[in-house]
N, C-alpha and C positions, 0 to 999 in steps of 0.2 A: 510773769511779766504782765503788766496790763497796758492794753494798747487801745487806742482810740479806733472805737468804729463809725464811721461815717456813710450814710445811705445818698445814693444824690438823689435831689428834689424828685426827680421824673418817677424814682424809682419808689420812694418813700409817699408819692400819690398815689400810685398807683395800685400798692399794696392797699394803702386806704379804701379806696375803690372796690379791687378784689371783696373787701373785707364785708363791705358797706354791702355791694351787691348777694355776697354767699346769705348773708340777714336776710335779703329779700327774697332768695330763691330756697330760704329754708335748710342752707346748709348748713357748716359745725363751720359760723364764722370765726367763734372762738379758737379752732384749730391751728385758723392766718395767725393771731393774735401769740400765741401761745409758740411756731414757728420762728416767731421772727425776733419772737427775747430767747429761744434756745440759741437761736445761730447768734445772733448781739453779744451772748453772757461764753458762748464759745469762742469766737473772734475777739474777743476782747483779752480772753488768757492768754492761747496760745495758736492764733492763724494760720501756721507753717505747718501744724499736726493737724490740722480739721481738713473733713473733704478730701479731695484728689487734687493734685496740680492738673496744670495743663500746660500750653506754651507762657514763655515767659516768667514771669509772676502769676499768672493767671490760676486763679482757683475755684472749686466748686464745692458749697457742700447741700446737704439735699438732709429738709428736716421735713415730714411730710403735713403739710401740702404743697411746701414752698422748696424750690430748687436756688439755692442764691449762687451768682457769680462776682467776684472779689480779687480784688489785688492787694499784696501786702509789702508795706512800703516799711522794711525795718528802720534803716536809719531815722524817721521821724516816730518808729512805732504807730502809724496811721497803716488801718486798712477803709477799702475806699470798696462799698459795695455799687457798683455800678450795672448788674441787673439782677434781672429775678420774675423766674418762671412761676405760676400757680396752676397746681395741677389738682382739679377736685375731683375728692372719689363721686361715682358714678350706684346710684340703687342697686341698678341692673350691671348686668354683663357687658356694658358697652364700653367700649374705648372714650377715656373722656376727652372733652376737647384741651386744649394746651391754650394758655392764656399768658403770652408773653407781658412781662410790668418793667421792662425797663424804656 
């Protein structure tokens, strides 16, 4: 089945952002990049087997560096990505920081 994925504005900036920033700080921007067409080209076959449910329609799936949350609207075959965590690996041993993008 192919289903329409849709990211909202807020969410789809702010991955940009994430992305634009990881370039300055020297991380593997390409990782966001690479991320966000894994979970796209998966949500788009088959939404209901990707990730974990939650309440509701509510779902999660987590392709690393990015944690996306999603609802999947069968009857119009639309899912509707509405946030999304980036979590960058860290050099060292440290806990990294959690960078909410929705």
């Amino acid at each position: 089945m192919n289903y329409r994925v849709v990211i909202r504005e807020r969410v789809a900036n702010n991955i940009a952002t994430a992305t634009f920033l990881a370039f300055e700080l020297d991380r593997d921007a390409h990782a966001i990049s690479r991320a966000v067409d894994e979970i796209l080209l998966a949500l788009s076959d088959n939404p209901t087997e990707q990730g974990e449910s939650r309440e509701d329609n509510e779902r999660v799936v987590i392709v690393n560096p990015l944690t996306a949350f999603y609802e999947v609207f069968e009857e119009l075959q639309v899912v509707l990505i509405y946030a999304a965590v980036y979590h960058p690996r860290q050099p060292s041993n440290r806990r990294p920081p959690r960078t909410s993008l929705h």
